[in-house]
C-alpha positions in Angstrom: 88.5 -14.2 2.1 88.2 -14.6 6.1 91.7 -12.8 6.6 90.4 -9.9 4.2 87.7 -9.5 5.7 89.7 -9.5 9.2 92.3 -7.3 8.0 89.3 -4.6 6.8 87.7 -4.9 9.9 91.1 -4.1 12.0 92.1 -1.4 9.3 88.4 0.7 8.9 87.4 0.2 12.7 85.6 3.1 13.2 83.9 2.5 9.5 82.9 -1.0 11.4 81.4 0.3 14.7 79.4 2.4 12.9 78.2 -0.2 10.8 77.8 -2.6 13.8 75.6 0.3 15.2 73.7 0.6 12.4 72.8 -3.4 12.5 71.8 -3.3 15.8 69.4 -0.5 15.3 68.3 -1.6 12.5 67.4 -4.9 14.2 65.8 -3.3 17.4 63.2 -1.6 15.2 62.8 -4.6 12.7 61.8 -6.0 16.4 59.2 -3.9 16.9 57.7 -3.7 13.7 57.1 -7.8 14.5 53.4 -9.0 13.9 53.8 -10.7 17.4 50.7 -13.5 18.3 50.3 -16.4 21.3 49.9 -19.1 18.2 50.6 -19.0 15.0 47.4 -18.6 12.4 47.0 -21.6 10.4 43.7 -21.0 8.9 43.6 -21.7 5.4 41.9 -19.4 2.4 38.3 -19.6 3.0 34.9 -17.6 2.9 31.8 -17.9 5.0 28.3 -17.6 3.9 25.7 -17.0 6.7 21.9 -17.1 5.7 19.6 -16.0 8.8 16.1 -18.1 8.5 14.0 -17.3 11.4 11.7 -19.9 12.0 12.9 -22.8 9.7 13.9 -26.7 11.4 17.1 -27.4 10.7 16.0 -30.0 7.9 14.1 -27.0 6.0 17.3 -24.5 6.6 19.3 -27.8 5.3 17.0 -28.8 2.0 15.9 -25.3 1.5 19.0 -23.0 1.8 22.1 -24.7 2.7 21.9 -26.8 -0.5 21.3 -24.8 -2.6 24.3 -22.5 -1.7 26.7 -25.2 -2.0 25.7 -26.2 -5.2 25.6 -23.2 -6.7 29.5 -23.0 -5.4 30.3 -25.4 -7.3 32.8 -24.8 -10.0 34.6 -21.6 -8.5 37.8 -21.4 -9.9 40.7 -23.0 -6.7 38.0 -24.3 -5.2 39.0 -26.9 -2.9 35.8 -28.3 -0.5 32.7 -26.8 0.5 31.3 -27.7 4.3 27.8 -26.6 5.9 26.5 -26.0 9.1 22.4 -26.3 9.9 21.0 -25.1 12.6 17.9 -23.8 13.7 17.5 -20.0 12.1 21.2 -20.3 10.5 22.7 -21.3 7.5 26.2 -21.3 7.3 28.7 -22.5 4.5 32.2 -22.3 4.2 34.0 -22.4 1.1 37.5 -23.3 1.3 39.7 -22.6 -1.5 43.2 -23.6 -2.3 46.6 -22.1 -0.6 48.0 -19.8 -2.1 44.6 -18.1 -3.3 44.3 -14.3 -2.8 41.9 -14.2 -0.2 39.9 -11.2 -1.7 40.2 -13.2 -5.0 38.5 -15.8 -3.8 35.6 -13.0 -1.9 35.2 -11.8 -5.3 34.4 -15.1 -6.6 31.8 -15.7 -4.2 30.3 -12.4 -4.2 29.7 -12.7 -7.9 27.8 -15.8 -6.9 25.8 -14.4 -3.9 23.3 -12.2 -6.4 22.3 -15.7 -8.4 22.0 -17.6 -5.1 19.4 -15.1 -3.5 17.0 -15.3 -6.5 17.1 -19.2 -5.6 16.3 -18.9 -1.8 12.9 -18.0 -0.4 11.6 -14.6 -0.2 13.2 -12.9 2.4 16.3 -14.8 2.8 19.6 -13.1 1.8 22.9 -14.6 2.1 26.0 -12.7 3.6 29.2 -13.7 3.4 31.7 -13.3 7.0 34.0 -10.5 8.1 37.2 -10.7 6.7 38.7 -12.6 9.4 39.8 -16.1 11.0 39.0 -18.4 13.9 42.1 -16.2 15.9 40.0 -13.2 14.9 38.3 -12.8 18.1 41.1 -10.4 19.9 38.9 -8.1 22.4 35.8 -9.0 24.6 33.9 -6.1 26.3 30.5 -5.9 28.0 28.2 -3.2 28.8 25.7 -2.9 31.7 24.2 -0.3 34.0 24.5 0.5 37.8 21.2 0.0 39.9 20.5 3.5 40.4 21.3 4.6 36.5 18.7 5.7 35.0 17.3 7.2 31.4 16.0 10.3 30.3 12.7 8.9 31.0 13.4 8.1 34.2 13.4 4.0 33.5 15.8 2.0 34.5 18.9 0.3 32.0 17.0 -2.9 30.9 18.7 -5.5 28.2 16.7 -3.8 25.2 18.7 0.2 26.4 21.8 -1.4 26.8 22.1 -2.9 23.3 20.7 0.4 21.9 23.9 1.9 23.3 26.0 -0.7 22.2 24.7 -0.9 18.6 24.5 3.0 18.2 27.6 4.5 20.3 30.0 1.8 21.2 29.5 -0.2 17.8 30.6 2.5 15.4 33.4 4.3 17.1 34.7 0.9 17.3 34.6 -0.1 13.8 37.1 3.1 12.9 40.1 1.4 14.5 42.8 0.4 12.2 42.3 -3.1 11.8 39.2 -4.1 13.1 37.0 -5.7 10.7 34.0 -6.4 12.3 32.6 -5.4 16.0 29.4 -7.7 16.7 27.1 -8.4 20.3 25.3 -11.1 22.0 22.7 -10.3 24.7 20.2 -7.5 25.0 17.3 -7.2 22.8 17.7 -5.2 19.6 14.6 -2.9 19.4 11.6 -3.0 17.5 8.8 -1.4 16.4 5.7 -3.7 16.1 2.6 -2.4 14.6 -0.6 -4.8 14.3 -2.6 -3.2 12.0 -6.7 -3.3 11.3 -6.6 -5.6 8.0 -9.1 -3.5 6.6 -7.0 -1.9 4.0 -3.7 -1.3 3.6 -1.9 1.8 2.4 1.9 1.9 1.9 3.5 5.6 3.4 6.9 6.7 3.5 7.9 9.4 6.5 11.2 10.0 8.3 9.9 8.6 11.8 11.4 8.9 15.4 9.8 6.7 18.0 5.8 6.0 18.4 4.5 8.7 18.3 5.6 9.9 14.9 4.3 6.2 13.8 0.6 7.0 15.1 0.7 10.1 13.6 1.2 9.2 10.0 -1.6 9.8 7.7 -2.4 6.4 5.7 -6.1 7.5 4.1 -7.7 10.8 3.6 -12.2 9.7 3.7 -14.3 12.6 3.4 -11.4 15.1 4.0 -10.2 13.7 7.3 -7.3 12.0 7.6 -7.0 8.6 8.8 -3.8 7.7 11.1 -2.1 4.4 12.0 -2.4 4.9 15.2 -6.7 5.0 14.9 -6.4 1.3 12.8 -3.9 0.0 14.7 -1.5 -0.6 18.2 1.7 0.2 18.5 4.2 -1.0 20.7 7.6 -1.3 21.3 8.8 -5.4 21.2 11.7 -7.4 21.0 13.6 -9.8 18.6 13.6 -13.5 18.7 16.8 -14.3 19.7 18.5 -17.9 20.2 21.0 -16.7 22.9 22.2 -14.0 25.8 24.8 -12.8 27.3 25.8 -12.9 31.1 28.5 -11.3 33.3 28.8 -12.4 36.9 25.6 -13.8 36.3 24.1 -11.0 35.3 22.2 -10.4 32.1 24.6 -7.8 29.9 25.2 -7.2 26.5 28.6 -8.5 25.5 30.3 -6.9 22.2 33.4 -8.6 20.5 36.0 -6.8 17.9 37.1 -9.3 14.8 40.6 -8.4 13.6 41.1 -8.0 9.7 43.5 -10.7 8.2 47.0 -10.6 8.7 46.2 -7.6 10.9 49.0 -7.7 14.3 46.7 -8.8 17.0 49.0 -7.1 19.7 48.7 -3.5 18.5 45.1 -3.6 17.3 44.3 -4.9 21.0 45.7 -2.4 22.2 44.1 0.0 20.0 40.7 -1.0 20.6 41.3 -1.3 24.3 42.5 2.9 24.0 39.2 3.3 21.9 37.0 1.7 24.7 38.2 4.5 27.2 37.5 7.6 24.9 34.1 5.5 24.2 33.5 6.0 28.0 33.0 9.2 28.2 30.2 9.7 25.7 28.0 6.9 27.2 25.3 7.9 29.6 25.9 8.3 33.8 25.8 5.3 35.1 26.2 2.8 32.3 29.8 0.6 32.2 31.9 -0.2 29.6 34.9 -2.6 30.5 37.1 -5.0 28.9 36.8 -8.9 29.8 39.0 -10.9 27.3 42.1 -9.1 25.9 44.5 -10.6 23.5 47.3 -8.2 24.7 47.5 -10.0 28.2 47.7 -13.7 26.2 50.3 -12.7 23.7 52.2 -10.7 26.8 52.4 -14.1 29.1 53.3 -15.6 25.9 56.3 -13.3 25.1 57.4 -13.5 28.8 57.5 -17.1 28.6 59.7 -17.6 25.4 61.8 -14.7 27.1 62.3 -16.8 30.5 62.8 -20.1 28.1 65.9 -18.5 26.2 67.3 -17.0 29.4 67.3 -20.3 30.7 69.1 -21.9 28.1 71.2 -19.3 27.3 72.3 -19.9 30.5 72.2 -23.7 30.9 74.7 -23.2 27.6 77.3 -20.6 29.0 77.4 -23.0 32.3 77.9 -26.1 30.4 80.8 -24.8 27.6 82.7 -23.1 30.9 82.7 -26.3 32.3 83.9 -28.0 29.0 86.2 -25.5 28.2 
């Protein structure tokens, strides 16, 4: 078989170049085409649940939420295990279901689940499950802040409450078009709110396409005696602030810091470096004066990663060839 294979090979050369050629193109593009990462993903078939509960203990968010999502898990078809976390304003279950389980099989199942479990919680309370994504998701860091001198239309400066306006309503959505980003989420800054503290006296419900305060004040709750009665003569309105349990800080400055979640099986190297080309294009429609730049990129980890494995088989392809020509 060997010396027909040899006596092919000697008789069609030119047949076997080309073919050689062929292989090694073949191969060089096969390379590319790689999902390339620093570790390997290991993460097994699982689906989170998050329940926000603003203002519960962690014993109510336990006895009042948590359990009753895990037992209303129970029974899902593959199901393996089922383990909590509660913590003040935060309920969080993750169901973990066999390997080999489609993953949006197993999203399916719970989300058939998710409409039974709400009409169990307290008013209020709706459980969501997690991005699509695993605990090597987290691929690109970013954080936005201001220059001193910036300033807004109004002539205020950036605070923490402007800055996460930007970030939820320019950044946040041209980042959630890249191909294979599943989720893009922020800590610090304040999202905004409008607070009105109404007159208890009587309360009208009104529906109006509104802008900012003004447009509050002006709508019409109660018509007495022909004249119209606005919210802003039974009430104040104000702009405030969410509770939240955490910030973000850069340089130890107070900033709003986003993160991108990669989809599943997604190549961590080329959405990276996707994102990272979206965050320059996002630069230019941001307001004078505000920043936009990276500050954790998976791309540099996986690089010094690939560079390493590259300077380990140099070596021993070396160490090799110097050890056989000595043998030999």
């Amino acid at each position: 078989m060997i010396a027909r294979i040899l006596r092919l090979s000697i008789e069609r050369r030119g047949v076997m170049m080309l073919f050689a050629l062929f292989v090694a193109f073949f191969g060089m593009y096969s390379y590319k085409q790689l999902p390339i990462d620093a570790v390997p993903d290991i993460t097994n078939v699982q689906v989170q649940i998050n329940t926000a509960t603003p203002g519960y203990s962690p014993l109510e968010t336990e006895q009042r939420i948590t359990f009753i999502v895990e037992t209303s898990l129970a029974g899902l078809p593959n199901l393996s295990y089922t383990r909590s976390i509660s913590r003040y304003g935060l309920s969080q279950v993750t169901v973990v279901f066999k390997e080999g389980t489609d993953l949006y099989f197993a999203r399916n199942l719970v989300n058939e689940r998710l409409t039974a479990i709400a009409a169990q919680l307290p008013t209020g309370l709706t459980p969501e499950m997690g991005p699509i994504a695993t605990g090597l998701g987290e691929i690109y860091m970013y954080s936005l802040s201001a220059e001193p001198q910036a300033r807004q239309d109004n002539g205020q400066p950036y605070d923490a409450m402007a800055l996460r306006e930007i970030h939820d309503w320019v950044v946040k959505p041209q980042l959630s078009l890249v191909e294979g980003v599943t989720e893009v989420y922020a800590v610090g800054g304040f999202e905004k709110q409008y607070h009105v503290n109404p007159n208890p006296v009587a309360m009208i419900n009104s529906e109006a396409q509104l802008k900012g305060i003004d447009d509050i004040g002006q709508v019409v709750v109660k018509i007495i005696d022909g004249v119209p009665v606005k919210i802003q003569d039974i009430a104040q309105i104000n702009l405030g602030k969410e509770l939240r349990s955490g910030a973000g800080t850069l340089n130890g400055q107070e900033t709003v810091i986003g993160t991108t979640m990669m989809l599943v099986g997604e190549n961590s190297r080329t959405v990276a470096k996707a994102v990272d080309s979206k965050l320059e294009t996002i630069k230019t429609s941001l307001p004078e004066g505000v920043i936009l730049e990276a500050v954790y990129d998976r791309t540099s980890l996986v690089d010094k990663t690939i560079d390493t494995v590259q300077k380990n088989l140099v070596e021993g392809a070396l160490l090799v060839i110097v050890v056989l020509f000595v043998l030999l």
